[in-house]
C-alpha positions in Angstrom: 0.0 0.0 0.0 1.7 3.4 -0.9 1.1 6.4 1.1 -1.7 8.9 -0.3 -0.8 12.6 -0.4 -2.6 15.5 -0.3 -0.7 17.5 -3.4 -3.5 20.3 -4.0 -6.8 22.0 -2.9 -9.5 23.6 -4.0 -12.5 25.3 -2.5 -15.3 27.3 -2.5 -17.3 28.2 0.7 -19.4 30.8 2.1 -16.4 32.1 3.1 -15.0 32.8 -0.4 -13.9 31.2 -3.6 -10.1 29.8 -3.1 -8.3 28.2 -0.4 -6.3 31.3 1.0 -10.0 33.1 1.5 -11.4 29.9 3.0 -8.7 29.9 5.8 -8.4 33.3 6.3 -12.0 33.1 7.4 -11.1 30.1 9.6 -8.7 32.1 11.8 -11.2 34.8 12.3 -14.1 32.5 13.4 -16.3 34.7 10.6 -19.6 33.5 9.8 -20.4 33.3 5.9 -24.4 34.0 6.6 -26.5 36.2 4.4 -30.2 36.9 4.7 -31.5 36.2 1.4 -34.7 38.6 0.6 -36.2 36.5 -2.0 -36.5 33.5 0.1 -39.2 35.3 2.4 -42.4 35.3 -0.3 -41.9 31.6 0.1 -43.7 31.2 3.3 -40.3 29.7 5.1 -39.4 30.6 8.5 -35.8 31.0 7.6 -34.1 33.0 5.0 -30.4 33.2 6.0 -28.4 30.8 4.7 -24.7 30.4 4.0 -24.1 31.0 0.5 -21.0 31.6 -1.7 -20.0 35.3 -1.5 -18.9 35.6 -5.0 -20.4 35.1 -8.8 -19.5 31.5 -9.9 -19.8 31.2 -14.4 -22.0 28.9 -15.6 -20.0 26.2 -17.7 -21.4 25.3 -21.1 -24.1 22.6 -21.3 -24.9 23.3 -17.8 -27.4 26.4 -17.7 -28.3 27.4 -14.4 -26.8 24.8 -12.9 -25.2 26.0 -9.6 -23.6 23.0 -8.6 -21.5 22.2 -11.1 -20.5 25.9 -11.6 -19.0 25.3 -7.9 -17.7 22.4 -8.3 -15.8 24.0 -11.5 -14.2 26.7 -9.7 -12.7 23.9 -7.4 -11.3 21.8 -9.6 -9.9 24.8 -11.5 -7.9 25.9 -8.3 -7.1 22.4 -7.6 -5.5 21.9 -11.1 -3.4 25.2 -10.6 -1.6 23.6 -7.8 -1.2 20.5 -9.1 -1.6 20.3 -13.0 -2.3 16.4 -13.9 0.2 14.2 -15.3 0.8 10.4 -16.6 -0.9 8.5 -18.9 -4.8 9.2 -19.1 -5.5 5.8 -18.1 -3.4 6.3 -14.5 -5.8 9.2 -13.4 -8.8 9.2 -11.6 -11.8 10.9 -10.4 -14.3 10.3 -7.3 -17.2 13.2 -6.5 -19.5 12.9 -4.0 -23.0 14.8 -4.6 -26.6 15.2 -3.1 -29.9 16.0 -4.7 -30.8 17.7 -7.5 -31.8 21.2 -7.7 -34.9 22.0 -9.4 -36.1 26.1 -10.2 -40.3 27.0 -10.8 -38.3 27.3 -14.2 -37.5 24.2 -14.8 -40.5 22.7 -13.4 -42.3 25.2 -16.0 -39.9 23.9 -19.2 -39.6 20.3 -18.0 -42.7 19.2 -16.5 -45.7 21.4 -18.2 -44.9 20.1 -21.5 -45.7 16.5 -20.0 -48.9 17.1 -18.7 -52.1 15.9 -20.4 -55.6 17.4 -19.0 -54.6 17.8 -14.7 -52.5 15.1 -14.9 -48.8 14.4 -16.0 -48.5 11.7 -18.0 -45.7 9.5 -16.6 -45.2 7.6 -19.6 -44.6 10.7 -21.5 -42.2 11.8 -19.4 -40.0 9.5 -19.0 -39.9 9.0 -22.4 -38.5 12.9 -22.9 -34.6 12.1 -22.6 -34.2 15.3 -24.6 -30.6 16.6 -23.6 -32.2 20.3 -24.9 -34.4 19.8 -21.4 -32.4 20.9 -18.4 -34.3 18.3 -16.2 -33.5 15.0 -17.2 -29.4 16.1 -17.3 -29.8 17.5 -14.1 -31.1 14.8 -12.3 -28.1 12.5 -13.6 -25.8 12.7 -10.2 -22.9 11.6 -12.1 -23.4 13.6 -14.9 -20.5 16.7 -13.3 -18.5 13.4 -12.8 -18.1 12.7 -16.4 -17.4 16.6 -17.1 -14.8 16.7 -14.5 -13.2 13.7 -16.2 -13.2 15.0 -19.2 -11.5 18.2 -17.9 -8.6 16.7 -16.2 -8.5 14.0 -19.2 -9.2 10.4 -16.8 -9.2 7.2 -18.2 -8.8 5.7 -14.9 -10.5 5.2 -12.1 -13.8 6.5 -11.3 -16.9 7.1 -8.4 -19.7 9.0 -7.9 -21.2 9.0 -4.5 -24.7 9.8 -3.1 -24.3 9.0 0.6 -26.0 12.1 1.7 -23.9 14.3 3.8 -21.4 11.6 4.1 -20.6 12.1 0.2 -17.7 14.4 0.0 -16.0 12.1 2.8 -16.8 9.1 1.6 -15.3 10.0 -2.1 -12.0 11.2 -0.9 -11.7 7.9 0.8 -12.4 6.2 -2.7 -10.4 7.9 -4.2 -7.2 7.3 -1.4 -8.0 4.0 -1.4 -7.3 3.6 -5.7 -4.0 5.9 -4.9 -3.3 3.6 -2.1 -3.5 0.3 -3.7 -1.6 1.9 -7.2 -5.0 1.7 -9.6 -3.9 5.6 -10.0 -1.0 7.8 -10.2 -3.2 11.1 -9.9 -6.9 11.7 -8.4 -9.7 14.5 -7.9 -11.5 13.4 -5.3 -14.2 15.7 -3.0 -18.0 17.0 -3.4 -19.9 19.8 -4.6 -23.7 20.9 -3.6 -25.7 23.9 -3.7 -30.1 23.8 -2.5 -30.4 27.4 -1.4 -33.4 27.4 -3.3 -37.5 27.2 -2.2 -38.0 24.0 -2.7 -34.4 23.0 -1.0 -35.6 25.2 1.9 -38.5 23.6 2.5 -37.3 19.9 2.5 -35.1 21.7 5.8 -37.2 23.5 7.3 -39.9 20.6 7.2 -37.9 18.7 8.9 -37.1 20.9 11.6 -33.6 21.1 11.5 -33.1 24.4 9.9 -31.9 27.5 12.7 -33.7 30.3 13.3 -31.2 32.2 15.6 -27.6 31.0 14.3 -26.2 27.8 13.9 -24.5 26.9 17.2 -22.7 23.6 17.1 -22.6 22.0 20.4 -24.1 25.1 22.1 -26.8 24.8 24.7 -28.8 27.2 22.8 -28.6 25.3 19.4 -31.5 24.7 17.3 -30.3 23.3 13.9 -28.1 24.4 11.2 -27.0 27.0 8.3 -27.6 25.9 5.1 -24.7 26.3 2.7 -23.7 25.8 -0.4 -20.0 25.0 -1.5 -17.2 22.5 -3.3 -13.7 21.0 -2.5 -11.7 18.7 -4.3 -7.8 17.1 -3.4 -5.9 16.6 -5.3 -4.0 13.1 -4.7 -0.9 11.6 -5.3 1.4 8.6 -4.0 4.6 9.7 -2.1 6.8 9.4 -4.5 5.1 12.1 -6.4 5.1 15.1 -4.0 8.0 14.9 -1.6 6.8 18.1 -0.5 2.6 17.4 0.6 -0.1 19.6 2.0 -1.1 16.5 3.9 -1.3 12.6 4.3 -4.2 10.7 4.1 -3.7 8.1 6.6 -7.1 6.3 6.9 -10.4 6.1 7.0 -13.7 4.7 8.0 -17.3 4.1 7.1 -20.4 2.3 8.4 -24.5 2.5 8.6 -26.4 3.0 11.4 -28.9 0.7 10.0 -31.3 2.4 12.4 -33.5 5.6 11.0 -34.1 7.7 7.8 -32.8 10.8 9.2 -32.3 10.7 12.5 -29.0 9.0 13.8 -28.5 6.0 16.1 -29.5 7.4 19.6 -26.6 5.4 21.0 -24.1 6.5 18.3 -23.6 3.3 17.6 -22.3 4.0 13.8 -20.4 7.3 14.2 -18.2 5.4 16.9 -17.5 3.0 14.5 -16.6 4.9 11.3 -14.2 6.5 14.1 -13.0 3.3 15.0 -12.5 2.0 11.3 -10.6 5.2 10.3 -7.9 4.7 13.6 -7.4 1.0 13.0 -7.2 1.7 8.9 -4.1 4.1 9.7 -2.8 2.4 12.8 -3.2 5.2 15.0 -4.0 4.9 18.6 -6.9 7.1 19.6 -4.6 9.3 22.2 -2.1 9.9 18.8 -5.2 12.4 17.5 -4.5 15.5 17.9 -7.9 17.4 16.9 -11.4 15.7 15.9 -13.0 17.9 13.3 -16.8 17.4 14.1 -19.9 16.8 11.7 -21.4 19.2 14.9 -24.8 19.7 12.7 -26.2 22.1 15.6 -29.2 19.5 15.8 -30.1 18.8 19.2 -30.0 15.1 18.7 -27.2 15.1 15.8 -24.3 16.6 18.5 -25.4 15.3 21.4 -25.3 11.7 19.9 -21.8 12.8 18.0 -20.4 14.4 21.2 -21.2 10.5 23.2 -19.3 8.4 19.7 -16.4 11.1 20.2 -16.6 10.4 24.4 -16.2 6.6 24.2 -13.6 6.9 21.2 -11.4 9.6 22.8 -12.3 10.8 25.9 -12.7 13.9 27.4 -9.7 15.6 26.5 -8.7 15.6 22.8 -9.7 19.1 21.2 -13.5 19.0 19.2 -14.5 21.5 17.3 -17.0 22.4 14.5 -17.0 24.5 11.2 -20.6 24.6 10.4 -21.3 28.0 12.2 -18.4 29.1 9.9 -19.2 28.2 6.2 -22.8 26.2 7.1 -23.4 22.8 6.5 -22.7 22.2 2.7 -24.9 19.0 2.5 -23.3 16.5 0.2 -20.4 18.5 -0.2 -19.6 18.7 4.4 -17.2 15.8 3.8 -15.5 17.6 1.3 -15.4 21.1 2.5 -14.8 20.0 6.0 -11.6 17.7 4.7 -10.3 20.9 3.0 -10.4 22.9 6.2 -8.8 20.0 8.0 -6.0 20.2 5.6 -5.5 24.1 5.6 -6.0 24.0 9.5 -2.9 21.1 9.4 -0.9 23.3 7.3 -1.5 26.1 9.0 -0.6 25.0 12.4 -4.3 25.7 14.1 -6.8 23.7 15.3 -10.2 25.8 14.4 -12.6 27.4 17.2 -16.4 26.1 17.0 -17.8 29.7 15.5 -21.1 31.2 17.1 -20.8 27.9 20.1 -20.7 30.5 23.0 -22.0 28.0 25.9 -21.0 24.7 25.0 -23.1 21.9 26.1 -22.4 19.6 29.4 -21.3 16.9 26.6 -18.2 15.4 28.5 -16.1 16.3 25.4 -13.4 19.4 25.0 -15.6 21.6 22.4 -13.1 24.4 21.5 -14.6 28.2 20.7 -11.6 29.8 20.0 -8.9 29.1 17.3 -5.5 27.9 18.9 -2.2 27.8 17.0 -1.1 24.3 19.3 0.8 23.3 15.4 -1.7 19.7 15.2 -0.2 17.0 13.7 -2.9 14.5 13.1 -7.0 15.0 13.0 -10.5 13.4 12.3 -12.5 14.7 10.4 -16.4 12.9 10.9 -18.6 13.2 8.2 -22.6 11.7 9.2 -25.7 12.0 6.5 -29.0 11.2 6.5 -29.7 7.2 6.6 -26.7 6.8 9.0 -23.9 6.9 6.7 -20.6 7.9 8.5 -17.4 8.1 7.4 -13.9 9.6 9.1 -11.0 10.4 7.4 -8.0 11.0 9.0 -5.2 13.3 8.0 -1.6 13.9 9.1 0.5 17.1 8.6 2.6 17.5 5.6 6.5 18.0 5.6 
């Protein structure tokens, strides 16, 4: 097994486009939240979200389509770092996305032209594999894949992953595993997801788990979380191809709570063991972490259940912290964004404050507020979706 890594980043937050913006927002705890006025004729009782700060170009054959415009700027930033190289056939790709995002236009362009009396005819519909229809190429999750593959000119290996929010996570792990076993030479691996939108919004707040106050991971006061919108990719290489790394990938770890559609196992059953997989996948000892990068959702359930895994994995005294009060949860794309910040935290020589947590919760664990330049050598980064997929990656400093 060769060691994995990290030769390049790239991505785009709430907190800005590129990876120097994204941690200069990290050391200043900022919050990326805008209060979007559009969002209030919709009847929702939230309208401040996380979104990107700046104007992302829509790519060709992709009209409107947000997410892929993010996850375009990525991979552009990531290629500047690290350009790819080697045969075609020795580079891969593995993206990790969520659910489609669908516009009153589209509905208007895509489904009106199906419907026959009240009614839309099924049959009709899914008949219509028109490419000149935004809807049906939307809906394709592995459809920015196949473009990114293209871009960076993969003949290699290749993932798309819909894990919910574990997605990001659980492609970089993919994609260290082909690096790892030598199916590649040179891999894009992360996520990419954007639903500020209505009908995104609503699916939220629903649910219940959207805040109305400011999302305050493992805070007494929390009462859900930020939604965001955002995409990071790594670049990924063995050793012998960047003597000088951003980071290692050491391990990781994933599992199923095989327990509820969205809420997690109360007993945390499967975020201790994607914890556990990712330390005995690197052959670490639990006390070797230096810093656990938290999923920290803001959920009342979602931390307190995460806060219990990280108790019984670690103890009480290894530093915990949360970005989601930062750049918001991005979805599909946390695993992704969150690994990013891990790696530009590692580089940096910082472990991250928990923004907006003013009163952490009685949780047993060491949730920290502030941003502390303590120079962390290894972290774990949890990633936990919908369903009870988990997965933890764990990252080294580079040299």
């Amino acid at each position: 097994m060769k060691r994995v890594a990290v030769a390049a980043v790239g991505v785009v937050s709430s907190l800005g486009v590129g990876a120097e913006a994204n941690l200069a927002g990290i050391r200043e705890g900022r919050q990326g939240a805008v209060t979007l006025d559009w969002l209030a004729p919709a009847g929702l009782g939230c309208s401040t979200v996380a979104q990107v700060p700046s104007e992302v170009v829509d790519l060709p054959g992709y009209p409107d389509d947000r997410k892929v415009a993010l996850l375009a700027a990525a991979i552009e930033e990531a290629l500047a770092g690290y350009p790819p190289d080697g045969p075609p056939e020795r580079r891969g790709i593995f993206l990790g996305t969520g659910l489609s995002s669908v516009t009153p236009r589209e509905i208007e362009e895509d489904v009106s032209p199906h419907v026959r009396g009240e009614r839309v005819d099924r049959a009709l519909a899914m008949g219509d594999l028109s490419r000149d229809r935004v809807a049906p190429w939307r809906h394709l999750p592995e459809r920015a894949t196949a473009w990114g593959a293209a871009r960076i000119g993969a003949r290699g290996p290749v993932g798309t992953t819909f894990s919910a929010c574990a997605a990001g996570a659980e492609a970089i792990a993919a994609g260290a595993r082909a690096v790892a076993r030598g199916e590649a030479d040179w891999v894009i691996a992360g996520g990419y997801d954007a639903m500020i939108h209505p009908l995104g919004m609503a699916s939220f707040d629903v649910l219940g788990v959207l805040s109305h106050q400011g999302c305050r991971p493992f805070d007494r006061r929390r009462d859900g979380f930020l939604l965001g919108e955002g995409a990071a990719v790594l670049v990924l290489v063995p050793e012998d191809r960047c003597p000088h790394p951003l980071a290692w990938i050491l391990g990781a770890g994933s599992s199923l709570d095989a327990s509820g559609i969205t809420a997690p196992h109360p007993e945390g059953v499967g975020a201790e063991s994607a914890m556990r997989r990712a330390l005995r996948d690197a052959g670490l000892r639990p006390e070797q972490v230096d810093w656990v990068h938290a999923h920290g959702t803001a959920t009342q359930v979602g931390d307190a259940v995460e806060a219990g895994a990280i108790s019984r994995v670690f103890g009480a005294g290894v530093p915990v912290s949360s970005l989601k009060g930062a750049f918001g949860h991005t979805l599909a794309a946390a695993g992704a964004v969150e690994s990013a910040a891990t790696v530009l935290a590692l580089r940096a020589g910082l472990i991250p404050g928990t923004a907006m947590c003013e009163e952490p919760d009685d949780f047993g664990i060491n949730v920290l507020r502030a941003t502390t330049a303590s120079a962390p050598k290894i972290a774990l980064s949890n990633s936990f979706g919908f369903g009870g997929q988990n997965t933890s990656v764990i990252f080294a400093a580079g040299e």
